[in-house]
PDB file of the backbone (N, CA, C, O) and the ligand in Angstrom, with CONECT records:
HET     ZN  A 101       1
ATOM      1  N   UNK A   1       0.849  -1.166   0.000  1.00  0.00           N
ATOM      2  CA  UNK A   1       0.000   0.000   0.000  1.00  0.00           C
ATOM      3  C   UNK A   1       0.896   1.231   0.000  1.00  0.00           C
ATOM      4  O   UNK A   1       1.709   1.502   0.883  1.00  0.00           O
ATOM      5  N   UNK A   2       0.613   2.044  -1.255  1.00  0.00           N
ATOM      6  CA  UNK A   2       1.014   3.158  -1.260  1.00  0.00           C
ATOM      7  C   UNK A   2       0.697   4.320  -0.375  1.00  0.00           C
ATOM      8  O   UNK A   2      -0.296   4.759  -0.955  1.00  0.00           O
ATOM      9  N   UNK A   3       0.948   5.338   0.955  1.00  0.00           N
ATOM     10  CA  UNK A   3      -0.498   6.516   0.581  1.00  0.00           C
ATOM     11  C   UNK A   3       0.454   7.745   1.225  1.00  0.00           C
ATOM     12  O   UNK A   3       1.498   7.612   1.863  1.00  0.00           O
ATOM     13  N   UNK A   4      -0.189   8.889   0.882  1.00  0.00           N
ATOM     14  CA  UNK A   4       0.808  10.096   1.394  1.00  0.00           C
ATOM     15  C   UNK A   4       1.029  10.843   2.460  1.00  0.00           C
ATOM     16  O   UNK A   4       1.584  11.926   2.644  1.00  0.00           O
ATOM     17  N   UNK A   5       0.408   9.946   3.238  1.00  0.00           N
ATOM     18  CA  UNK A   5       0.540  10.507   4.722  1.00  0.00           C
ATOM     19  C   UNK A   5       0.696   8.964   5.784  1.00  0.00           C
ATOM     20  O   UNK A   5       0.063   7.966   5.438  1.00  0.00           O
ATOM     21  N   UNK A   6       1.520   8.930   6.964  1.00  0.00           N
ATOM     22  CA  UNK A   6       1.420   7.911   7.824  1.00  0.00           C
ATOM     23  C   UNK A   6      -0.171   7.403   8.181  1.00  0.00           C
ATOM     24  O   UNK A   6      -0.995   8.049   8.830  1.00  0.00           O
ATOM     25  N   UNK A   7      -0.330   6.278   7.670  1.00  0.00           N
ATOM     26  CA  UNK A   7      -1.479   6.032   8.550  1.00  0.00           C
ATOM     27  C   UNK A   7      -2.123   6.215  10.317  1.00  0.00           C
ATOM     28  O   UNK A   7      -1.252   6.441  11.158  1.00  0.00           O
ATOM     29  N   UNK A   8      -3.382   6.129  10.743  1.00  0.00           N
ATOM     30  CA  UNK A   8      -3.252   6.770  11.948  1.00  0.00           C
ATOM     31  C   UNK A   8      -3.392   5.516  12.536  1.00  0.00           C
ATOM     32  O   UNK A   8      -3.081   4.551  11.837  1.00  0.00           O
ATOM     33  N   UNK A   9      -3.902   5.263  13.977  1.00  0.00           N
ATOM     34  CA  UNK A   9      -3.818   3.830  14.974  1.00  0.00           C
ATOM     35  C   UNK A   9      -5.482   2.925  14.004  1.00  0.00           C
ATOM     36  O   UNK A   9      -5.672   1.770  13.625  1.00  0.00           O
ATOM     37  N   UNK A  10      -6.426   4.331  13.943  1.00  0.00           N
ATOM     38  CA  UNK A  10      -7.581   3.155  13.314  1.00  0.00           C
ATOM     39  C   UNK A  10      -7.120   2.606  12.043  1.00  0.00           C
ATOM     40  O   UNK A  10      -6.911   1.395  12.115  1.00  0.00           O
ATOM     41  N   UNK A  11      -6.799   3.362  10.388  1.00  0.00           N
ATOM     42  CA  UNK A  11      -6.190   2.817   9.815  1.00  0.00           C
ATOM     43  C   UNK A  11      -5.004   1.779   9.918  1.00  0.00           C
ATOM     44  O   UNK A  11      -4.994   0.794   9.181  1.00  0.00           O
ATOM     45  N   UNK A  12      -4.144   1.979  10.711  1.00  0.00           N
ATOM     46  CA  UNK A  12      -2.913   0.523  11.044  1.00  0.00           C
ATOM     47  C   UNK A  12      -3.697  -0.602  11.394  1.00  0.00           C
ATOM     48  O   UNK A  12      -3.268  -1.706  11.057  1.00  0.00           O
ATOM     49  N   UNK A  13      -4.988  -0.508  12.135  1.00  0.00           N
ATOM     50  CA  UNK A  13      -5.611  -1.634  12.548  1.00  0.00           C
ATOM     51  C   UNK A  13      -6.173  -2.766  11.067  1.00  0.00           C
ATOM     52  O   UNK A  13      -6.038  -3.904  10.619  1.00  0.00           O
ATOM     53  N   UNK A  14      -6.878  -1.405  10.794  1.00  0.00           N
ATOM     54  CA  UNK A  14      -7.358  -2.666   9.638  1.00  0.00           C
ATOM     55  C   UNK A  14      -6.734  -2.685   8.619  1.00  0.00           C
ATOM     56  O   UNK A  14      -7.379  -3.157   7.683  1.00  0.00           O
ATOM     57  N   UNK A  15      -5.436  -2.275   8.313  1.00  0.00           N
ATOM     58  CA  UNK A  15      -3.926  -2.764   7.113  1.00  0.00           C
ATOM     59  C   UNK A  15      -3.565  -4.170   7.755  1.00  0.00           C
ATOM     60  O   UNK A  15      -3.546  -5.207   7.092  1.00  0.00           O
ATOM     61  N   UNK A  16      -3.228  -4.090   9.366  1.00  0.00           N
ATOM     62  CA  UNK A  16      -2.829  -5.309   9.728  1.00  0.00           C
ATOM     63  C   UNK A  16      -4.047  -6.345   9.705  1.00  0.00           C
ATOM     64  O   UNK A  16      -3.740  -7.536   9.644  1.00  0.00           O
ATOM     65  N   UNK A  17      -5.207  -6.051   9.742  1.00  0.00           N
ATOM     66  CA  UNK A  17      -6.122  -7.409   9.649  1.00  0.00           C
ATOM     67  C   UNK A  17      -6.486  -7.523   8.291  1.00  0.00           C
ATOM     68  O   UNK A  17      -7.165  -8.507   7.997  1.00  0.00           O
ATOM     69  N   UNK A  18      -6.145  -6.636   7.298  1.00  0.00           N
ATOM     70  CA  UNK A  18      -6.265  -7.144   6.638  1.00  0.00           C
ATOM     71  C   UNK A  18      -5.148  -7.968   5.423  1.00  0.00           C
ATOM     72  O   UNK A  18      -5.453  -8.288   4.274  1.00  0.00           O
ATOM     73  N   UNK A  19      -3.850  -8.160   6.091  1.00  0.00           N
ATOM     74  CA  UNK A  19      -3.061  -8.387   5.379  1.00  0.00           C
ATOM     75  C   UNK A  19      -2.304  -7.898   4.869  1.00  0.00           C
ATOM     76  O   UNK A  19      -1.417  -8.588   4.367  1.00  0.00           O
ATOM     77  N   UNK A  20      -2.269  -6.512   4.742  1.00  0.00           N
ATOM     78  CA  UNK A  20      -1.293  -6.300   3.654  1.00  0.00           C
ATOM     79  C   UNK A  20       0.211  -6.018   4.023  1.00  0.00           C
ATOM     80  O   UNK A  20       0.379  -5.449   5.102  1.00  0.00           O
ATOM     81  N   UNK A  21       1.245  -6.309   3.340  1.00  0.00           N
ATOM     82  CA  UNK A  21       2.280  -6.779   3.087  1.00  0.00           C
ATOM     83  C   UNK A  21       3.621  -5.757   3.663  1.00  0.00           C
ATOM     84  O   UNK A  21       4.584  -6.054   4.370  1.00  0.00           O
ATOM     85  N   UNK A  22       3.106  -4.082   2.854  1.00  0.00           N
ATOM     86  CA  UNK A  22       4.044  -3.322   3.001  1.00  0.00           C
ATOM     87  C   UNK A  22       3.204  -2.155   2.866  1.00  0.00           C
ATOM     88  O   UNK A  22       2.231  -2.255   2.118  1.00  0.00           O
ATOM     89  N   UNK A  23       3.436  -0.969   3.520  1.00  0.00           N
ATOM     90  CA  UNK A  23       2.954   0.679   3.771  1.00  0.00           C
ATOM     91  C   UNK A  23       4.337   0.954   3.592  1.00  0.00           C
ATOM     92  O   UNK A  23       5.400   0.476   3.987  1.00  0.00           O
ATOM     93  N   UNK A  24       3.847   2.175   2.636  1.00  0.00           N
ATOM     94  CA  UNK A  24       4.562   3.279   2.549  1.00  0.00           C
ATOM     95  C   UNK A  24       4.209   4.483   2.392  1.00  0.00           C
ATOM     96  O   UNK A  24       3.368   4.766   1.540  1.00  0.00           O
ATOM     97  N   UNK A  25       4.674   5.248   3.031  1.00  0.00           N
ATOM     98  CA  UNK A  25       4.077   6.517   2.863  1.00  0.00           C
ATOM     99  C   UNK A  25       5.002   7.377   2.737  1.00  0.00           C
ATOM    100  O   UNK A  25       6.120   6.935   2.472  1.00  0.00           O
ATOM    101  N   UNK A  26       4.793   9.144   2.916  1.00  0.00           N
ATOM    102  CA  UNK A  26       5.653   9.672   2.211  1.00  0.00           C
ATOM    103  C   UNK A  26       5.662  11.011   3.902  1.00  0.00           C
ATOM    104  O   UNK A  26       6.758  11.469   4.226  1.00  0.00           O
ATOM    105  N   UNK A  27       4.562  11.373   4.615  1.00  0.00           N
ATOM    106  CA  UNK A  27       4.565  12.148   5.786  1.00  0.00           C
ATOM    107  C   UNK A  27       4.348  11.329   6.901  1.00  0.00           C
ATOM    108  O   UNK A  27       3.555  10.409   7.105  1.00  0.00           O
ATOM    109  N   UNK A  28       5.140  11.810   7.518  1.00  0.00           N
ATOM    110  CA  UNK A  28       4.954  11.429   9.521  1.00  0.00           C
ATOM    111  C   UNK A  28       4.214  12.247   9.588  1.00  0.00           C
ATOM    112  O   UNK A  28       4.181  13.425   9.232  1.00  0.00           O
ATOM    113  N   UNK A  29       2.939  10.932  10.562  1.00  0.00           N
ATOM    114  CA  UNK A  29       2.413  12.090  11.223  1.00  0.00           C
ATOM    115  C   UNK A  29       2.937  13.191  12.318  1.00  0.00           C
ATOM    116  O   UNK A  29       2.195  14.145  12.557  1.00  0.00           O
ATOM    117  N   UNK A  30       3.871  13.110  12.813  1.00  0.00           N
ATOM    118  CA  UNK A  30       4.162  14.386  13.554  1.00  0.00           C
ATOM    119  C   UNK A  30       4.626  15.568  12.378  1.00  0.00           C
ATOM    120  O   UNK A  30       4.645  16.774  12.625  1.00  0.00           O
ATOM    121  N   UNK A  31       4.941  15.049  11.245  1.00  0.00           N
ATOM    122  CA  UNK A  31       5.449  16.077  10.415  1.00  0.00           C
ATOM    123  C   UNK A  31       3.437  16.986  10.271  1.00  0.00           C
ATOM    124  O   UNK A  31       3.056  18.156  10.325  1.00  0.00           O
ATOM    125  N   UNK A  32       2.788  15.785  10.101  1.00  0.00           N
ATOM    126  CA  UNK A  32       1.428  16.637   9.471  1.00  0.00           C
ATOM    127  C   UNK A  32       1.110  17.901  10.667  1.00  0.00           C
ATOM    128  O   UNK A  32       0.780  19.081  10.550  1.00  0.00           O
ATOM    129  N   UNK A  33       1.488  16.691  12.277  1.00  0.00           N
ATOM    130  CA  UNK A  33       0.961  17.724  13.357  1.00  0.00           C
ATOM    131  C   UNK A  33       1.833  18.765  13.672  1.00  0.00           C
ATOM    132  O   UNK A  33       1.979  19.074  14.854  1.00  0.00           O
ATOM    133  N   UNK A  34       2.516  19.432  12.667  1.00  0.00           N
ATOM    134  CA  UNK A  34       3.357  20.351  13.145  1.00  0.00           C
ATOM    135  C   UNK A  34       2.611  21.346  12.261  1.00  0.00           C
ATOM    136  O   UNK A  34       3.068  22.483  12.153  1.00  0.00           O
ATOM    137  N   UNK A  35       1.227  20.912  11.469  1.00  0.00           N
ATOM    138  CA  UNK A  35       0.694  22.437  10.652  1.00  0.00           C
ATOM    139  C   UNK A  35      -0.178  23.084  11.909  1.00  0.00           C
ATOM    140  O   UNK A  35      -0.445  22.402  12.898  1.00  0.00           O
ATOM    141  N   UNK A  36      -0.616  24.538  11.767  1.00  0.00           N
ATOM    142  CA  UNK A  36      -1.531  24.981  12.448  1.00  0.00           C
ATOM    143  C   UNK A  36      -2.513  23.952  12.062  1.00  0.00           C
ATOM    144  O   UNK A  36      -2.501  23.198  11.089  1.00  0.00           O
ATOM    145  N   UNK A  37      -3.683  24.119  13.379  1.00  0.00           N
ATOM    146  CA  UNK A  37      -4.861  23.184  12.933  1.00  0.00           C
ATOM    147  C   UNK A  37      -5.164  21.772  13.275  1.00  0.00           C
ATOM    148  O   UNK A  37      -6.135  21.217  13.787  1.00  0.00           O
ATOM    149  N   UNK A  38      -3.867  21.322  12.767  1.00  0.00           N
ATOM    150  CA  UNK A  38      -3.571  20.031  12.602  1.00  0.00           C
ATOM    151  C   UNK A  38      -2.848  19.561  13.707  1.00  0.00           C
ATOM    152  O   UNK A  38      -2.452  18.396  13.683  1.00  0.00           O
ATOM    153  N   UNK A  39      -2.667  20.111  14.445  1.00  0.00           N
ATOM    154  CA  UNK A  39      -1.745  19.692  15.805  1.00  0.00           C
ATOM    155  C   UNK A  39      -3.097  19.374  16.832  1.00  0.00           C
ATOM    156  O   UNK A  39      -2.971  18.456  17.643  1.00  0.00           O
ATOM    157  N   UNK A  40      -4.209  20.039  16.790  1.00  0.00           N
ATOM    158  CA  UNK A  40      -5.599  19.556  17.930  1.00  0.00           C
ATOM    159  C   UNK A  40      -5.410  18.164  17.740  1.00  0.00           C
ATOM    160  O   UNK A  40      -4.882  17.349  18.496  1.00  0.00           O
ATOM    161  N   UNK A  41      -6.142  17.941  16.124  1.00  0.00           N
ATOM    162  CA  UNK A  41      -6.700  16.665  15.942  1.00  0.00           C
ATOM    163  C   UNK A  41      -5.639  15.833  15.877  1.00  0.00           C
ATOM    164  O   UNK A  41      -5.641  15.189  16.926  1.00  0.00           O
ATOM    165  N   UNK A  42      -4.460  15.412  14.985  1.00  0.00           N
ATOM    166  CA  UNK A  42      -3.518  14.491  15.118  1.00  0.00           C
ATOM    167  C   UNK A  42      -2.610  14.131  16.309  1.00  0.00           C
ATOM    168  O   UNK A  42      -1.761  13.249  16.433  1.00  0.00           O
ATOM    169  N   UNK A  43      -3.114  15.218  17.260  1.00  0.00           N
ATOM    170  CA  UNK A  43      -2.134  14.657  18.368  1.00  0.00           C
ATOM    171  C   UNK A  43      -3.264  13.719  19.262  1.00  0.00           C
ATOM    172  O   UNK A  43      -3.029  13.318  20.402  1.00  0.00           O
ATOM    173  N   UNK A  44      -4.399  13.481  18.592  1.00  0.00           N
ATOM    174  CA  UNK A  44      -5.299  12.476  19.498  1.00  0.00           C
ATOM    175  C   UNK A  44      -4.973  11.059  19.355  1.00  0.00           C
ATOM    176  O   UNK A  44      -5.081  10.131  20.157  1.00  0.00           O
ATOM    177  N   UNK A  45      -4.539  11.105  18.121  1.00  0.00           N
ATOM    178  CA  UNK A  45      -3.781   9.608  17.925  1.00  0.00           C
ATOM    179  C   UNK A  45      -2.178   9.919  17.736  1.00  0.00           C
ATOM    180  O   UNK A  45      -1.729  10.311  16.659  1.00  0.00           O
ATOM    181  N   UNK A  46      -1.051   9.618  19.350  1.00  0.00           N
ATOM    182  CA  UNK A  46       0.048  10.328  18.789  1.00  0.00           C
ATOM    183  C   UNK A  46       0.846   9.153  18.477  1.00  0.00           C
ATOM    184  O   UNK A  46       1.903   9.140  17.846  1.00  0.00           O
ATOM    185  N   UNK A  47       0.248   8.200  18.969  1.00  0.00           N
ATOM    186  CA  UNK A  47       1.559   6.642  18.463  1.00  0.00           C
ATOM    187  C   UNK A  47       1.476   6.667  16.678  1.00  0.00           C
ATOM    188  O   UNK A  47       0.589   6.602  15.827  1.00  0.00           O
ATOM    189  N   UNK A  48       3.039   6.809  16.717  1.00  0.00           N
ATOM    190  CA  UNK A  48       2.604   6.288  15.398  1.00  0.00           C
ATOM    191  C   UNK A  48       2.979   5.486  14.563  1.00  0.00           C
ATOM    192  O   UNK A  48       4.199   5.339  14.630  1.00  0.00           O
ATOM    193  N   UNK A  49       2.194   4.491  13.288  1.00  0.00           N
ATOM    194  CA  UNK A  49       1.769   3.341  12.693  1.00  0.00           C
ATOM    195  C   UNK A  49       3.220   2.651  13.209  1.00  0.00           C
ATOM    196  O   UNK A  49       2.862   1.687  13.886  1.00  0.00           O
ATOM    197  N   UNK A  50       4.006   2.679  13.203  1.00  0.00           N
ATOM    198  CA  UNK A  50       5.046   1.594  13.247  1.00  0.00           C
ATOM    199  C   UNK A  50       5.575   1.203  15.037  1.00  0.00           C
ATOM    200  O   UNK A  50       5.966   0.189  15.616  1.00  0.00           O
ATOM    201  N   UNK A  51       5.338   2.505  15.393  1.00  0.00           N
ATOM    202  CA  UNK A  51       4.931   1.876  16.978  1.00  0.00           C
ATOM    203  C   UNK A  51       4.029   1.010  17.598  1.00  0.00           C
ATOM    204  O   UNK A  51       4.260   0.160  18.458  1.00  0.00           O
ATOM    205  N   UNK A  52       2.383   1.496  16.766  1.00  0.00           N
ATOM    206  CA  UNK A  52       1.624   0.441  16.798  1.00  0.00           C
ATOM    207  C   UNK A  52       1.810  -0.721  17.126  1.00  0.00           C
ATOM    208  O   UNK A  52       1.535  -1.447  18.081  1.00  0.00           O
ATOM    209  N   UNK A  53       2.535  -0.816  15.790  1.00  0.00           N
ATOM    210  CA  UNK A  53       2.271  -2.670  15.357  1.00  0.00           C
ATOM    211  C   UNK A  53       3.356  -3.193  15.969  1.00  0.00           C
ATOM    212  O   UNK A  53       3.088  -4.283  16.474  1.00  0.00           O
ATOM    213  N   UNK A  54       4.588  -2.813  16.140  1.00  0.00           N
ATOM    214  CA  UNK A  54       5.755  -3.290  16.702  1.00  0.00           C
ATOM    215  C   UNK A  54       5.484  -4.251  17.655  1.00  0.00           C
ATOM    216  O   UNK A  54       4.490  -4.198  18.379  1.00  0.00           O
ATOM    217  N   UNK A  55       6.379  -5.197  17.699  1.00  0.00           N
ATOM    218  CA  UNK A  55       6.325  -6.590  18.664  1.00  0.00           C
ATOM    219  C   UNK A  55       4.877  -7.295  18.198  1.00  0.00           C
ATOM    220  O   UNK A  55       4.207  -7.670  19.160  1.00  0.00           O
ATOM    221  N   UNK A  56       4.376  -7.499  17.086  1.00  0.00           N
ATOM    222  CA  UNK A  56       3.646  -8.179  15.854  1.00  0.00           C
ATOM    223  C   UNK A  56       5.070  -9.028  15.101  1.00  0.00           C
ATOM    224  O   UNK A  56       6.273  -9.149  15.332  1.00  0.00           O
ATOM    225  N   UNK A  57       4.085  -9.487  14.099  1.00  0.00           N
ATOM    226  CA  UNK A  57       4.958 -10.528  13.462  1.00  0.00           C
ATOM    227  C   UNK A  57       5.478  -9.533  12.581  1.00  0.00           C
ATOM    228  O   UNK A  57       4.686  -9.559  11.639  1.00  0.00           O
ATOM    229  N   UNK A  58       6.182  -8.835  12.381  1.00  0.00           N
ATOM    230  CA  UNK A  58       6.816  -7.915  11.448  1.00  0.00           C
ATOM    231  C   UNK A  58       6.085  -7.325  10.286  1.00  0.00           C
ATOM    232  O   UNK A  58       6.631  -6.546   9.505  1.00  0.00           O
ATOM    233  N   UNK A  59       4.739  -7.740  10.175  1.00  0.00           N
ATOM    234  CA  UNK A  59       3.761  -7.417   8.985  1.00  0.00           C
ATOM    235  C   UNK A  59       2.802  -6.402   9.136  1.00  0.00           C
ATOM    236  O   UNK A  59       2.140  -6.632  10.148  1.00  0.00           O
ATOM    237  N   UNK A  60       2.548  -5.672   8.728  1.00  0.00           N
ATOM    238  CA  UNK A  60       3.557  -4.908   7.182  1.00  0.00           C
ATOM    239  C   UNK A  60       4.327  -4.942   7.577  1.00  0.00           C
ATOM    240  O   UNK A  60       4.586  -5.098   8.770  1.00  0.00           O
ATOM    241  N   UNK A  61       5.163  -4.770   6.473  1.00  0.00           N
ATOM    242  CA  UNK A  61       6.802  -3.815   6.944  1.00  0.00           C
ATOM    243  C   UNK A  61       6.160  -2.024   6.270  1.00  0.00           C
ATOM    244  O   UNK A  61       5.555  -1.608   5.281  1.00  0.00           O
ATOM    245  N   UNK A  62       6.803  -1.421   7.608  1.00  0.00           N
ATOM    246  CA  UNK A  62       6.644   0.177   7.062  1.00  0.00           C
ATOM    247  C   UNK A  62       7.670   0.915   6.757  1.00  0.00           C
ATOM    248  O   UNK A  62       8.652   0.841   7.496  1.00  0.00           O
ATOM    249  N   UNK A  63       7.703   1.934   5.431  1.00  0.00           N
ATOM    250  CA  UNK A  63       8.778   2.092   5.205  1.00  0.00           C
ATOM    251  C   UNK A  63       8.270   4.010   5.155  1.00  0.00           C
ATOM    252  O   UNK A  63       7.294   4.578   4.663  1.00  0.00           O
ATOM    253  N   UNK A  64       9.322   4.448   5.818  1.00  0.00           N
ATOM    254  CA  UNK A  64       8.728   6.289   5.622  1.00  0.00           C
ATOM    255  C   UNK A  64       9.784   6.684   4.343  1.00  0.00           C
ATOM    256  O   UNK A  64      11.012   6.608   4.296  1.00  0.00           O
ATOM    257  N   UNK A  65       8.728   7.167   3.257  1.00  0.00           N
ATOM    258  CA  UNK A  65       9.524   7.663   2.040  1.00  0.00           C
ATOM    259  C   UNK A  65       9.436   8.917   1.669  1.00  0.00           C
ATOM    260  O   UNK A  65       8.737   9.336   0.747  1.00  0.00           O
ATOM    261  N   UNK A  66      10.464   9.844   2.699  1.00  0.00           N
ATOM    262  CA  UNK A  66       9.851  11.168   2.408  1.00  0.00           C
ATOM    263  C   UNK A  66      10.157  12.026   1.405  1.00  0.00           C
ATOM    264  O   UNK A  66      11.225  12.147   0.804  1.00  0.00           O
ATOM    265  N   UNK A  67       9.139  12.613   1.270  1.00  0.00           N
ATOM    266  CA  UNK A  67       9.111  13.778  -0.187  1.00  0.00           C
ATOM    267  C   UNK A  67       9.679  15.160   0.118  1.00  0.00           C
ATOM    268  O   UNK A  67       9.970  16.001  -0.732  1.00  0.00           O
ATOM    269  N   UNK A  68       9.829  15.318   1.766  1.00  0.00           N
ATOM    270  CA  UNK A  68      10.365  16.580   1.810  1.00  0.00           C
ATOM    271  C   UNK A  68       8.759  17.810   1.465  1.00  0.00           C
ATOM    272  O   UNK A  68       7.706  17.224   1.215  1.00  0.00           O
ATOM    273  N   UNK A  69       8.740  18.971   1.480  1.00  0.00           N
ATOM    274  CA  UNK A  69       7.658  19.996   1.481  1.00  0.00           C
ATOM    275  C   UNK A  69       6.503  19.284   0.715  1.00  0.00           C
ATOM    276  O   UNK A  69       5.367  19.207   1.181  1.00  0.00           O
ATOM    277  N   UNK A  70       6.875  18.761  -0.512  1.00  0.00           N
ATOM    278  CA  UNK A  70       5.761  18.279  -1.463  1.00  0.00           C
ATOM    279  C   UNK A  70       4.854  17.163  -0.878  1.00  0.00           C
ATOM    280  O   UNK A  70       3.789  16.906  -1.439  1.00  0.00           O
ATOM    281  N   UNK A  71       5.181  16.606   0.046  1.00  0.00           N
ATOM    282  CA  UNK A  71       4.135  15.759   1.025  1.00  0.00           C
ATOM    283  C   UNK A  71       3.028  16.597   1.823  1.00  0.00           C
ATOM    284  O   UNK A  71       1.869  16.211   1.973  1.00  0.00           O
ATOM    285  N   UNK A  72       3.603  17.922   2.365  1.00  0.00           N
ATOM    286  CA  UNK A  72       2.836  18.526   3.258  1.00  0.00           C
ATOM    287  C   UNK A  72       1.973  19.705   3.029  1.00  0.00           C
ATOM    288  O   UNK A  72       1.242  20.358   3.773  1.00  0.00           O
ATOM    289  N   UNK A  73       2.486  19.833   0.915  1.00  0.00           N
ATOM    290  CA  UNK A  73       1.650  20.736   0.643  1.00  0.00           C
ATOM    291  C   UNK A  73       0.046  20.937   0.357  1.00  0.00           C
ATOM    292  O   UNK A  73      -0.528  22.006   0.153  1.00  0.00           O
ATOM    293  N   UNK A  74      -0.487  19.702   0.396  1.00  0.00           N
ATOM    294  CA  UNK A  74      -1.895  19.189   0.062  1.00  0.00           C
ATOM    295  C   UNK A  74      -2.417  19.124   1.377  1.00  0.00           C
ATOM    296  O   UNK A  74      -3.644  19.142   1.281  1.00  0.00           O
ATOM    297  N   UNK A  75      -2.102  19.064   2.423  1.00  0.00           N
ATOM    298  CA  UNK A  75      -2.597  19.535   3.916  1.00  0.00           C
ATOM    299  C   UNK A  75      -3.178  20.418   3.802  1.00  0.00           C
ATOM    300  O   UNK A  75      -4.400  20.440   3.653  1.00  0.00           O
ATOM    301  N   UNK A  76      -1.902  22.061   3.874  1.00  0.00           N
ATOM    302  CA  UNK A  76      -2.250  23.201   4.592  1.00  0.00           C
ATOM    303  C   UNK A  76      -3.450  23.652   4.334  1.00  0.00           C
ATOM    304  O   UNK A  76      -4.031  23.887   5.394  1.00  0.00           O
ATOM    305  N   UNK A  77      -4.304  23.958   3.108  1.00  0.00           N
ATOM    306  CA  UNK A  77      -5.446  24.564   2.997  1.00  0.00           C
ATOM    307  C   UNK A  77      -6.461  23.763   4.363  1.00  0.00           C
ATOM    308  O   UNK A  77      -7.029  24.222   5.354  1.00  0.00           O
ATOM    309  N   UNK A  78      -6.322  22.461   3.825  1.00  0.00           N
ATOM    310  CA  UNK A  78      -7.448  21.476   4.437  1.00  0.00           C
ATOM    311  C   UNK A  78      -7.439  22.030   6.349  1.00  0.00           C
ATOM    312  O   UNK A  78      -8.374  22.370   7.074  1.00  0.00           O
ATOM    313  N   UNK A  79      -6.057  21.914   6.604  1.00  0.00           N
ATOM    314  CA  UNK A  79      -6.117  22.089   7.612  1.00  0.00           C
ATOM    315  C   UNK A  79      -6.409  23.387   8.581  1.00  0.00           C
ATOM    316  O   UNK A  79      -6.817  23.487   9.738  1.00  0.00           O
ATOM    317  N   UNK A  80      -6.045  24.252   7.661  1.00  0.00           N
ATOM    318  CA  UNK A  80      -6.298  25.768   8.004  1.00  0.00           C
ATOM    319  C   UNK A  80      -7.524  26.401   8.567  1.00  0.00           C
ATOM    320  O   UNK A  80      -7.657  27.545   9.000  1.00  0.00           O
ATOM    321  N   UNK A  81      -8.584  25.223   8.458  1.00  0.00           N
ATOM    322  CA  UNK A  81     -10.231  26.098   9.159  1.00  0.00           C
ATOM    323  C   UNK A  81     -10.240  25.252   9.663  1.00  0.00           C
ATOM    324  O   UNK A  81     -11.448  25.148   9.873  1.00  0.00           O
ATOM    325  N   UNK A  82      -9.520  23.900  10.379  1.00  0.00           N
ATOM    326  CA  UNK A  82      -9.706  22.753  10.860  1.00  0.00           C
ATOM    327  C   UNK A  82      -9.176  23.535  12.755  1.00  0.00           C
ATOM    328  O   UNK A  82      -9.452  22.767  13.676  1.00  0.00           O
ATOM    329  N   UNK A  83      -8.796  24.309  12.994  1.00  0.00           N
ATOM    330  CA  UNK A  83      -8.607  24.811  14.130  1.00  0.00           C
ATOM    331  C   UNK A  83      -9.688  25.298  15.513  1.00  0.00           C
ATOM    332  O   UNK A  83     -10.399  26.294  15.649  1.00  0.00           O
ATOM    333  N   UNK A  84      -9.398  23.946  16.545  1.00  0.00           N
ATOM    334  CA  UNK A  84     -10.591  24.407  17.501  1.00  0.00           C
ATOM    335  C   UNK A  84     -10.892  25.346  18.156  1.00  0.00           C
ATOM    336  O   UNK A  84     -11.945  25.342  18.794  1.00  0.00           O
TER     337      UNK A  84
HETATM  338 ZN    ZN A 101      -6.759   6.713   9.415  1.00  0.00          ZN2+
END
């Protein structure tokens, strides 16, 4: 599984039940929770995906593939009225 942001604890749940093999993504979530906005909500789930699963049978394997700014530029709008 490809996707562009770390998955969060509910997503890791059902990657691992459902099998799949390998995650990769391209943002940590602490990278996402460092936008305005985005620091309320993402710090509600702060473990993240590879802490999760750790001490599991090694499946997925997660790999962080970062893009550097171009990962975090499809956030900021979203997150910008997202502030409690
Ligand atoms: Zn999720």
């Amino acid at each position: 599984m490809y996707t562009s942001t770390e998955p969060c604890l509910m997503c890791a749940g059902a990657i691992y039940l459902s099998g799949i093999g390998r995650v990769v993504y391209a943002l940590a979530a602490k990278d996402l929770a460092s936008l305005p906005g985005a620091s309320d909500r993402v710090r509600m789930v702060p473990t993240p995906m590879a802490e999760a699963l750790a001490g599991g049978d090694g499946r997925p394997e997660i790999r962080h593939q970062p893009m550097g700014p171009a990962a975090l530029e499809p956030h900021i709008d979203y997150w910008k009225g997202q502030s409690r």
